[in-house]
C-alpha positions in Angstrom: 15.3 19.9 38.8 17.3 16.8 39.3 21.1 17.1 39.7 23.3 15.4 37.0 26.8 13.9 37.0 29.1 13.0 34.7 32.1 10.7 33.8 35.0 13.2 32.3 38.2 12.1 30.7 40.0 15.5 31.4 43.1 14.0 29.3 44.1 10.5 27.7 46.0 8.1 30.0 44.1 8.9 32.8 40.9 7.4 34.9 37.9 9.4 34.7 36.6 11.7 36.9 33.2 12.1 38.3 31.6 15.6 38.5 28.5 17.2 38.8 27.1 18.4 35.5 24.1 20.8 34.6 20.9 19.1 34.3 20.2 18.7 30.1 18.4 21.4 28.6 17.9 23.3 25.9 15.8 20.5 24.4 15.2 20.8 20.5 12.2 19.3 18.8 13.5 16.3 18.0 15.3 15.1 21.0 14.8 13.2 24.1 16.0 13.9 27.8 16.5 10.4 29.1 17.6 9.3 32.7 20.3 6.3 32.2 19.6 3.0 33.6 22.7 1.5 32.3 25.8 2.1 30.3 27.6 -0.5 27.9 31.4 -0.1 27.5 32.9 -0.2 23.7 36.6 -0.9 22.6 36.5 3.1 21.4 35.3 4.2 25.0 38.8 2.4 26.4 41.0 3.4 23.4 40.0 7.2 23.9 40.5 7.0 27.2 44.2 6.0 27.0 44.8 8.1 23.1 43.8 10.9 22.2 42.6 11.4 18.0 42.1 14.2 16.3 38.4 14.4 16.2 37.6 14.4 19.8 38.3 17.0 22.1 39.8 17.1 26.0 38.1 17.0 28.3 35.3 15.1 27.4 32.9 12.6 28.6 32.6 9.2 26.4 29.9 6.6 26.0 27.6 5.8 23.4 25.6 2.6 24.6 22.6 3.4 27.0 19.5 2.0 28.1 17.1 3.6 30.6 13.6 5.8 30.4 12.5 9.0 28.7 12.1 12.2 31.0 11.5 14.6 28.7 10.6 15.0 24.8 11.1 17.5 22.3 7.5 18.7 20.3 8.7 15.7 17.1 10.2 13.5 19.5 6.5 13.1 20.9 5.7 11.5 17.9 7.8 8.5 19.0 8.2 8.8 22.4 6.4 9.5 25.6 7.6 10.0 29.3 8.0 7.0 30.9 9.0 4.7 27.8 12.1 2.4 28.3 14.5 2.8 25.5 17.8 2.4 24.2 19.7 4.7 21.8 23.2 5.9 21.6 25.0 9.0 22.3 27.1 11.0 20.1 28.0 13.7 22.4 31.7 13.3 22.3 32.3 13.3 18.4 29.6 16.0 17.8 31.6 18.0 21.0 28.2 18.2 22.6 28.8 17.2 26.5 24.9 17.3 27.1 24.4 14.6 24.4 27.4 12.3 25.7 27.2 8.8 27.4 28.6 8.6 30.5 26.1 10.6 32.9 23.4 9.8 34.7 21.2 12.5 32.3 22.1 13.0 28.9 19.9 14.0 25.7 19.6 11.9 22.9 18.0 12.8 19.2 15.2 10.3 18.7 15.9 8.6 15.3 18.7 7.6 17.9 16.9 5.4 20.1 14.1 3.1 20.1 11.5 2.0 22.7 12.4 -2.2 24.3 9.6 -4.3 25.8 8.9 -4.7 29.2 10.7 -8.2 29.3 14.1 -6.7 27.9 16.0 -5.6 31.3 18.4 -2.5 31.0 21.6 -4.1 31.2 20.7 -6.6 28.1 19.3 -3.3 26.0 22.5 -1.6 26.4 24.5 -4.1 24.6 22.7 -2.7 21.3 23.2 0.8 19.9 26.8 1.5 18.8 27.1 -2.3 17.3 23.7 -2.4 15.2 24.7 1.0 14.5 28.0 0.6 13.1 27.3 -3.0 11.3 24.3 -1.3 9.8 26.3 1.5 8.3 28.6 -1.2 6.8 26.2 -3.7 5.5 23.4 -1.3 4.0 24.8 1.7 3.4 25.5 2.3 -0.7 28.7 3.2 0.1 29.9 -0.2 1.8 28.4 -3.3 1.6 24.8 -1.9 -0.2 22.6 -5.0 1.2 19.1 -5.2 1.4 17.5 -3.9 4.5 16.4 -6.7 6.9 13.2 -7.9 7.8 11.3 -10.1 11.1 10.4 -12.3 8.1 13.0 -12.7 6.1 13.4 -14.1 2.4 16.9 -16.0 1.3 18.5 -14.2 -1.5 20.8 -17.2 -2.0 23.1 -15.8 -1.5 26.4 -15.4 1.4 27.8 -13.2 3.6 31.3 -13.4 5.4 31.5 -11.8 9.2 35.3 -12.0 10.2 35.2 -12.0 14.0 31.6 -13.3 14.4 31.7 -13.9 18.2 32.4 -10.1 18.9 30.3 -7.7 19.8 30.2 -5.8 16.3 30.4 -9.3 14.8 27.4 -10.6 17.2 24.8 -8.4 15.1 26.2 -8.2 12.0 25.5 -12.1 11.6 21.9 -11.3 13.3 21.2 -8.3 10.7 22.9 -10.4 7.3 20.8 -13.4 8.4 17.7 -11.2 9.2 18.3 -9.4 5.2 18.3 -13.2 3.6 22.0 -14.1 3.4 23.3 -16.9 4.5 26.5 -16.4 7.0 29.9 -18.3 7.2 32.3 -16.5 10.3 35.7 -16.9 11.8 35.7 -17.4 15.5 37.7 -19.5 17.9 36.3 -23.3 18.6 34.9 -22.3 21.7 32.7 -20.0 20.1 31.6 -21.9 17.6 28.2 -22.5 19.0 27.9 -19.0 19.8 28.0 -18.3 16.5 25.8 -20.7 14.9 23.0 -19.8 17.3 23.0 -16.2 16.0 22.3 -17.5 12.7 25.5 -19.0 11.2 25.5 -21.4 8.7 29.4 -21.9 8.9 32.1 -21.0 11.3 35.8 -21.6 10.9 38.5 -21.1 13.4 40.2 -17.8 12.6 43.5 -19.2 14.0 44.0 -22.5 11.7 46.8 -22.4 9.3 44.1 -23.0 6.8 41.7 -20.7 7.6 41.9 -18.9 3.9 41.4 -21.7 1.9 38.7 -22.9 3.6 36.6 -19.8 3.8 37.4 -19.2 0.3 36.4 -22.7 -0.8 33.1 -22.1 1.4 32.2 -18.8 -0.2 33.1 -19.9 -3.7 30.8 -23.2 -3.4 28.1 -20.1 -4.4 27.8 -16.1 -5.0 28.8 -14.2 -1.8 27.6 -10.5 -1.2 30.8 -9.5 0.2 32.6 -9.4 3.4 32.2 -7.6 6.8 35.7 -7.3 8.9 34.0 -7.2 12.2 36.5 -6.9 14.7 40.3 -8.2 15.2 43.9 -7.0 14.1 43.7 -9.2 11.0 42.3 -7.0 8.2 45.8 -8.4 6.1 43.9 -11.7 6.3 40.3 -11.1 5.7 41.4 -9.2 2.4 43.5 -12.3 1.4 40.4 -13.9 1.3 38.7 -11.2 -1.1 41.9 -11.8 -3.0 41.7 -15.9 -3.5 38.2 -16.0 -4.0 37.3 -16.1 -7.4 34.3 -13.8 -6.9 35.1 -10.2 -6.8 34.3 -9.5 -3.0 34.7 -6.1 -1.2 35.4 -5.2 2.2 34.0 -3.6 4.8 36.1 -2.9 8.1 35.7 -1.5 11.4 39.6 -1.2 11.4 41.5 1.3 9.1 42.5 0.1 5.9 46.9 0.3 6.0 49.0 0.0 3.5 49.6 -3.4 2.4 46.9 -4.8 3.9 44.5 -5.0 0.7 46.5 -7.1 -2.1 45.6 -5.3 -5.6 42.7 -5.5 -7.1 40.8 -6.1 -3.8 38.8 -2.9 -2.0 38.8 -2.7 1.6 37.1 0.3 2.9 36.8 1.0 6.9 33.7 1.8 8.0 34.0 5.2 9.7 32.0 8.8 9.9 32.2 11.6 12.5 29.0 13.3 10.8 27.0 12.4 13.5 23.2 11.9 13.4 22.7 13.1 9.9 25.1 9.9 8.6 23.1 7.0 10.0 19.6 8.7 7.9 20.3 6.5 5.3 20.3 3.0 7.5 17.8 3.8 9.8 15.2 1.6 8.6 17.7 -1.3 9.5 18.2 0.3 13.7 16.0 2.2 15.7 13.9 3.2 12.8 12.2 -0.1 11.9 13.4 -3.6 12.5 15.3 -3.1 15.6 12.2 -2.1 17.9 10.0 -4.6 15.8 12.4 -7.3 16.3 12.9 -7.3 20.1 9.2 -6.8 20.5 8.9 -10.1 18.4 12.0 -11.7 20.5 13.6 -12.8 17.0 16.8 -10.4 18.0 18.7 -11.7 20.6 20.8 -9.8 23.1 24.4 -10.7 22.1 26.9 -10.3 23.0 25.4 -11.0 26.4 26.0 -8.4 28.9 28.6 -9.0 31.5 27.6 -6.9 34.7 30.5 -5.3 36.8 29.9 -5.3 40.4 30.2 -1.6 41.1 27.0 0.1 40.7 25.7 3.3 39.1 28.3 6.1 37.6 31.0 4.9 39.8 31.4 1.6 37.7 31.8 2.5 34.9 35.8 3.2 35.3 35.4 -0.5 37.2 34.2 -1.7 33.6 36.4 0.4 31.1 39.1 -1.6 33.2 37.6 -4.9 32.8 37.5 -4.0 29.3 41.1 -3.5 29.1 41.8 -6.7 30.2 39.7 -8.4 27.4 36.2 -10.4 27.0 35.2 -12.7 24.6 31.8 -12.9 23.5 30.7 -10.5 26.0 29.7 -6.7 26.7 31.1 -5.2 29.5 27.5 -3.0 31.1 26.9 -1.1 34.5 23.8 -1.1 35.6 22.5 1.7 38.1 20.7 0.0 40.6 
C-alpha cells in the first residue's frame, strides 16, 4: 500500500505542516480513491489558514481543487469511473470534518458526483483550476434558491436576456461568465481595463471598469437597455456597490454573493443573498447537471470551456509547494489561479 502525506493546518496563523497520513480507506460505494496530480489554491484555503470560523475544526487539512487519476472505485462509482481515468473533482473533507476526503494530500477520497473525467489534451495543472469555482457559481446561478437560471448547454440558445458578473476577471467570476453565456444570457462584467479582453473572450458582451466614478450608472443604463436575469457578485469587497446597482435599475434584480450580506450593504427593497452551504455533497444534487454531472465533462471534451482563470504554476513541486503557493496567494493575482503541480 502506498504511503500518504498530508498538508495540516494544526492552528490558524500558522504554515502548514507536512505529515504522513494513512493511506484512504474505507471506500463507500460511491466514492473514488484518487492519487493527486495537482492542487489549486482558493482565497478560502489562505483565509482559513490565517482565521479560524466556526465550522471547521483544528487541525485540519484544506484544499478543495484537484486534478490527477483514479486508484480505486467504490461498486457505484464504477459506473462512472475506472482506474486509470484523469479527473478532476473537489474535496470537502475539511467542512464535512472528514481528513480522508480533504485536499491537500497526495491521496485523498472523493464522492463521484464530485468529479468528472478531462481529456487527454487537458494537462493537470489547467484541470485543477475548475472544481470549487464551477461549483460555487453553479450553486448561485441555477440553484432555485439564488439566481434559478436555466441549466447550460454545449449548444446553447439566447433567452434574450442579461446577466451581470461583478468581478468578471476572477476566478469565481471567470466561470460564472462561461456558465451564464453557456445557459443563453448575455453578460455585461466589471473588471479593471486591463482585463477587459480577458473578459470578453470568456463570453462578455460588455465590460466596465469597476473602479470609474461612474461605474453604477453605466451598468445600470446597460442592463436596463433590456430584461436582466439578475446579478452574480463574483468576487471583491464591494457588495455595497453591486447592490446599488440592483437598487437604480429599474428592473427588480436580486443578488447573489460569494461575500456575506452586512448590514447596510443591500439598500431596501433590494435582496442580496450570499451564496454559502456547509451541507456538503448532498447540497450541490440540485446543480449537478450544470458541473461534473453533465456539461462540465461534455464541454471540455468539446474544448467550448476554457481553462480560466489560467493556472499560474509555483516553482516548488509536489506537497511541499503548496505552502509556496498559499503564500503567493496572499500576496494577490489577478486573473490567475495559483496550482502546484506534482511532477
Amino acid at each position: 500500500m502506498p504511503t500518504n502525506r498530508s498538508l495540516w493546518q494544526d492552528k490558524p496563523g500558522e504554515p502548514g505542516i507536512i505529515r504522513e497520513s494513512p493511506y484512504p480507506s474505507n471506500l463507500q460505494d460511491s466514492e473514488l480513491i484518487v492519487k493527486v496530480h495537482a492542487w489549486a489554491m482558493n482565497p478560502c484555503d489562505s483565509m482559513l489558514q490565517d482565521h479560524s470560523l466556526p465550522f471547521i475544526t483544528y487541525p485540519v487539512i484544506l484544499g478543495e481543487d484537484i486534478a490527477g487519476t483514479v486508484s480505486a472505485v467504490g461498486r457505484l462509482a464504477a459506473l462512472k469511473f475506472s482506474i486509470g481515468d484523469r479527473i478532476t473533482g473537489i474535496a470537502l473533507g475539511a467542512v464535512s470534518k472528514r481528513p480522508a476526503h480533504s485536499g491537500f494530500q497526495e491521496h485523498l477520497i472523493l464522492d463521484h458526483t464530485m468529479a468528472c473525467k478531462i481529456p487527454a489534451t487537458l494537462s493537470f495543472a489547467a484541470a485543477a483550476v475548475f472544481p470549487l469555482c464551477i461549483t460555487t457559481t453553479a450553486f448561485a446561478l441555477f440553484s432555485q434558491t439564488y439566481l434559478g437560471l436555466p441549466f447550460p448547454t454545449t449548444r446553447p440558445t439566447s433567452t434574450g436576456k442579461s446577466l451581470l458578473v461583478w468581478s468578471g476577471a476572477s476566478a469565481v467570476g471567470s466561470n460564472a461568465m462561461q456558465l451564464a453565456s453557456a445557459a443563453g444570457f448575455a453578460v455585461v462584467t466589471t473588471c479593471s481595463p486591463r482585463n477587459f479582453a480577458y473578459v470578453r473572450g470568456l463570453g462578455a458582451v460588455a465590460a466596465f471598469d469597476y473602479n470609474s466614478p461612474s461605474v453604477i450608472e453605466d451598468v445600470v443604463a446597460e442592463l436596463d437597455k433590456g430584461v436582466c436575469a439578475g446579478i452574480y457578485h463574483a468576487a471583491g469587497d464591494t457588495l455595497a456597490t453591486t447592490c446599488q446597482v440592483a437598487h437604480r435599475s429599474r428592473q427588480t434584480l436580486f443578488v447573489a454573493s460569494t461575500h456575506p450580506v452586512k448590514e447596510g450593504d443591500a439598500p431596501e427593497g433590494v435582496e442580496a443573498r450570499m451564496t454559502f452551504g456547509t451541507g456538503g455533497v448532498g447540497m450541490f444534487a440540485e446543480v449537478g447537471p450544470a458541473t461534473f454531472g453533465g456539461f462540465l465533462a461534455e464541454a471540455l471534451e468539446m474544448g467550448v470551456y476554457k481553462v480560466a482563470p489560467p493556472p499560474e504554476v509555483v516553482g516548488t513541486r509536489g506537497l511541499e509547494g503548496v505552502q509556496v503557493a498559499l503564500d503567493v496567494l496572499k500576496k494577490g493575482v489577478s486573473a490567475r489561479k495559483v496550482v502546484v503541480v506534482v511532477e
